[in-house]
C-alpha positions, -999 to +999 in steps of 0.1 A: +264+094-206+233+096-230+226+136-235+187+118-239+187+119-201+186+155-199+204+162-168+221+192-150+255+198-148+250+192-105+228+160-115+258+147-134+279+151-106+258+136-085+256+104-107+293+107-109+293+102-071+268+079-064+279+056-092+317+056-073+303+056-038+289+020-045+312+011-071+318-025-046+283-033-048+289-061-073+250-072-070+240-041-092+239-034-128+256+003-127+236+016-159+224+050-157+189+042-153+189+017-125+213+047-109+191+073-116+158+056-099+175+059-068+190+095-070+156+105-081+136+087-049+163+110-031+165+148-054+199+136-061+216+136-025+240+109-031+251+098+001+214+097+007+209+076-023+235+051-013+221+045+019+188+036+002+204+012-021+224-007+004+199-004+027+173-018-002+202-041-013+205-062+024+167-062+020+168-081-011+194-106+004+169-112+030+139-119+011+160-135-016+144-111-043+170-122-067+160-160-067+124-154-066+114-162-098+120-197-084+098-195-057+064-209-061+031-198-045+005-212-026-020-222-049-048-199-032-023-169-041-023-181-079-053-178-087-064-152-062-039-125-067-055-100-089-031-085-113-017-089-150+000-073-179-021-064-210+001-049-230+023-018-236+021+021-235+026+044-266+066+051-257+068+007-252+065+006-210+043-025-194+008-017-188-003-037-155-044-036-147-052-040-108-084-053-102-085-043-065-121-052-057-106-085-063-083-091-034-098-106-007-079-095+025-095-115+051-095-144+029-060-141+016-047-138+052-063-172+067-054-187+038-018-183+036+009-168+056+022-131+056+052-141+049+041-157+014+020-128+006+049-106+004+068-127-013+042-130-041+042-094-040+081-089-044+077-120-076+049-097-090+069-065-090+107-078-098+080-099-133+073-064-141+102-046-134+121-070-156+099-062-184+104-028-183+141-032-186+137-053-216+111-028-234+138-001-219+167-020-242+146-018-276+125+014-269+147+036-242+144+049-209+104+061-212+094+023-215+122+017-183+091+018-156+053+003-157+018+019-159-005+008-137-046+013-139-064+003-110-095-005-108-114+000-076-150-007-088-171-023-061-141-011-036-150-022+002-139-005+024-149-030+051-121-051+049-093-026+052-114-012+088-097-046+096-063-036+110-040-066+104-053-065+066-042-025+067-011-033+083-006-056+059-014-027+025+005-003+047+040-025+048+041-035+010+037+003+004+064+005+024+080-023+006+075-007-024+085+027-019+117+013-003+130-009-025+115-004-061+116+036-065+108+057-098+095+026-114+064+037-117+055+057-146+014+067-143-013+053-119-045+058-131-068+052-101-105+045-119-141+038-107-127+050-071-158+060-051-164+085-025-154+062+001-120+056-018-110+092-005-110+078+035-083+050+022-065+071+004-060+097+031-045+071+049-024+053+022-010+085+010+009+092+042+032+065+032+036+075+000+067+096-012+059+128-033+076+113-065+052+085-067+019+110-056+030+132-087+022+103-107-011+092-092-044+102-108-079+093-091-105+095-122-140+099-114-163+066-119-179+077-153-159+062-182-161+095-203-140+112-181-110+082-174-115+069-209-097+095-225-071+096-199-060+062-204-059+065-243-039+092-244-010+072-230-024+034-243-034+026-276-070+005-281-053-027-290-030-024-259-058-021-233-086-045-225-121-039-242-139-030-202-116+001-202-122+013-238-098-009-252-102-039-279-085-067-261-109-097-252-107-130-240-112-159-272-153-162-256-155-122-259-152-115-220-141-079-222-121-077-189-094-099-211-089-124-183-065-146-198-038-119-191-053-102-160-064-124-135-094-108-115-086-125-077-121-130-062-140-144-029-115-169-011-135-202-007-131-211+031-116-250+017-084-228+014-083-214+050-059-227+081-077-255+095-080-244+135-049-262+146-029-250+121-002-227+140+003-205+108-032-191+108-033-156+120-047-147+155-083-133+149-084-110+183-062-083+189-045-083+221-028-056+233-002-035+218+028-021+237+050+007+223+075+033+239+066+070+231+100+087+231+099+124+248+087+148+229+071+127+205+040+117+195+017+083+181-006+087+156-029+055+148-052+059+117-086+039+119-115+037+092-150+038+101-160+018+066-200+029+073-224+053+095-224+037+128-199+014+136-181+022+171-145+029+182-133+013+214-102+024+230-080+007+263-046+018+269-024+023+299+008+036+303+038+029+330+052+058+356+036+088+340+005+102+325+004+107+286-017+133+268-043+114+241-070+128+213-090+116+188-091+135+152-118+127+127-115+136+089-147+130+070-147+123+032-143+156+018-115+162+045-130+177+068-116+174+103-137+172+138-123+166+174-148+139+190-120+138+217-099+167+225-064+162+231-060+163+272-038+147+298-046+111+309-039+094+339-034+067+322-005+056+350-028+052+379-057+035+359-068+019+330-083+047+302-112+033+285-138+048+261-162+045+232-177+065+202-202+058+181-188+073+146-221+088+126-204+083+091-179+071+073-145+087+081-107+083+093-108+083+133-074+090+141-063+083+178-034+107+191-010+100+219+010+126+225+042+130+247+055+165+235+053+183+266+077+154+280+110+166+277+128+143+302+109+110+296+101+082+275+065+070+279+056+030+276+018+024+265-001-004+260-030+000+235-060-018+228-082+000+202-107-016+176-135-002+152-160-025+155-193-024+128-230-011+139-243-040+164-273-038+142-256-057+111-263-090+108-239-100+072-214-123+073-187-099+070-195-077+097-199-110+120-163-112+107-152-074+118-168-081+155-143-108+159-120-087+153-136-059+170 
């Protein structure tokens, strides 16, 4: 083993015993760092580890993440996926620049079909991944994983109050955290403003604390994220618009060529009306099974001042306790609803709240106090924007809504 690793004597041992428990995984390189990523995603409990790889490995099988190099996108996803490599760290790992202002959610999902956006997102990932192991073979394991600066100027927040498009973030987090762990090296979150913070409280509850440690959320001036990307990227690695001197040939600074911006979906690209792939625009509702002494907790974004929360739910048999918790920018949390007992058995529960500003609205129902019982619910809940708003993509949230 390469004393550059720097393990413990237990961390050996571990290795040791992960690398024998799936010693019949044939599908795997058994080098030490591909090993190590998933120890690490688990503080070195091997049997946990294992499950995670075969777990991650039957996954892979499914989505054929081997052979994907061979799969071939829609041509909306081409060239409206924002995302590229501009070049390489200081220690030789990929540097990948996110334009996330860029990806139009509602466009990207009445343009093609979830199933197609994951897949461009597993292409994207096992691209850079497999670039990391090359840099990893001439430089060593600290060019092994990827950099990642992402850029959320002009961030909407809009979009993401639309629940399929944050179910849709939420599962390739999941995705992500699942299958491709301790490939990430540094995230440099840039240009995030305020409003970022009510995203982020969501995203980050599907994060694992090994990837959080490496997440950094710079404020918006350059002088202050700047010198945080330099310390790790040289100038000629990184493009001119982030303090770099990359440029396109006609002198566009955000280096283009290698980082392609994604951008407003024209509506040429989305499912024609009869098309049976396009993905239902209202929410019906949704029916789950509360398990006793348990609870469900469903996050919802009020992107401005204003917009209004409208909840239906009913449950079968037996009443179910229910709450709503708002947490304001600067984390603050209200109770617009405190959490009581519903008899939600005997007749539909239904309610609205106007939210006054921009926050996470997070709608509790809770079957602690059940020891005996399951509870089966059926939820209809939607944020809908201020009646008052008249732009084209509000009109597109009230459909929703």
């Amino acid at each position: 083993m390469a004393p550059s690793l720097n393990l413990s004597d237990d961390q050996r041992f571990a290795l040791m015993k992960f690398r024998r428990n799936v010693s019949d995984c044939t599908q795997i390189e058994k080098d030490d760092l591909f090993l190590l990523r998933w120890l690490r995603a688990r503080n070195f409990n091997a049997e946990a580890a294992e499950k995670m790889l075969r777990d991650s490995l039957k996954w892979r099988e499914k989505w054929e993440a081997d052979k994907i190099g061979e799969y071939e996108p829609p041509e909306v996803i081409q060239k409206y996926y924002p995302s590229g490599i501009c070049g390489f760290d200081k220690e030789g790992a990929p540097v990948i620049v996110v334009p996330f202002a860029g990806l139009d959610m509602w466009g990207m999902m009445h343009s093609v079909n979830k199933n197609d956006f994951i897949k461009m997102t597993i292409k994207t990932l096992e691209t850079f991944l497999s670039i990391a192991t090359e840099q990893a073979k001439k430089f060593g394991q600290e060019a092994s994983q990827v950099v990642c600066v992402m850029d959320m100027e002009n961030f909407n927040l809009r979009q993401y109050a639309w629940r399929p498009a944050g179910e849709v973030v939420i599962a390739l987090i999941q995705m992500y955290e699942a299958n491709y762990p301790e490939i990430l090296k540094a995230c440099y979150i840039i240009n995030a403003p305020k409003v970022f913070a009510i995203a982020f409280s969501v995203v980050k509850n599907f994060l694992n604390e090994y990837t959080l440690r490496k997440i950094q959320i710079l404020k918006s001036d350059p002088r202050k994220w700047q010198p945080e990307l330099l310390k790790m990227i040289e100038r000629d690695q990184l493009p001119a618009h982030y303090g770099g001197t990359l440029t396109d040939p006609d002198g566009n600074p955000k280096y283009t060529t290698k980082i392609a911006q994604g951008g407003k979906i024209p509506k040429s690209y989305y499912f024609k009306k009869t098309d049976k792939m396009a993905p239902p625009v209202n929410d019906n509702f949704t029916t789950v099974v509360i398990k006793k002494g348990d609870k469900l907790s469903l996050p919802y974004i009020a992107p401005t001042e204003k917009c209004i929360l409208k909840w239906e739910f009913r449950s079968e048999g037996h009443d179910i306790k229910f709450g709503i918790i708002c947490k304001d920018m600067d984390g603050n949390e209200t109770i617009p609803v405190p959490i009581h007992r519903v008899n939600s058995h005997q007749s539909e529960e239904v309610g609205v709240i106007t939210c006054p500003a921009p926050a996470t609205y997070t709608l509790i129902f809770d079957n602690t106090y059940s020891y005996l019982r399951n509870k089966k619910l059926h939820y209809s809940i939607n944020m809908a924007p201020p009646i008052s708003v008249k732009s084209c993509d509000d009109e597109i949230a009230l459909q929703d809504g």
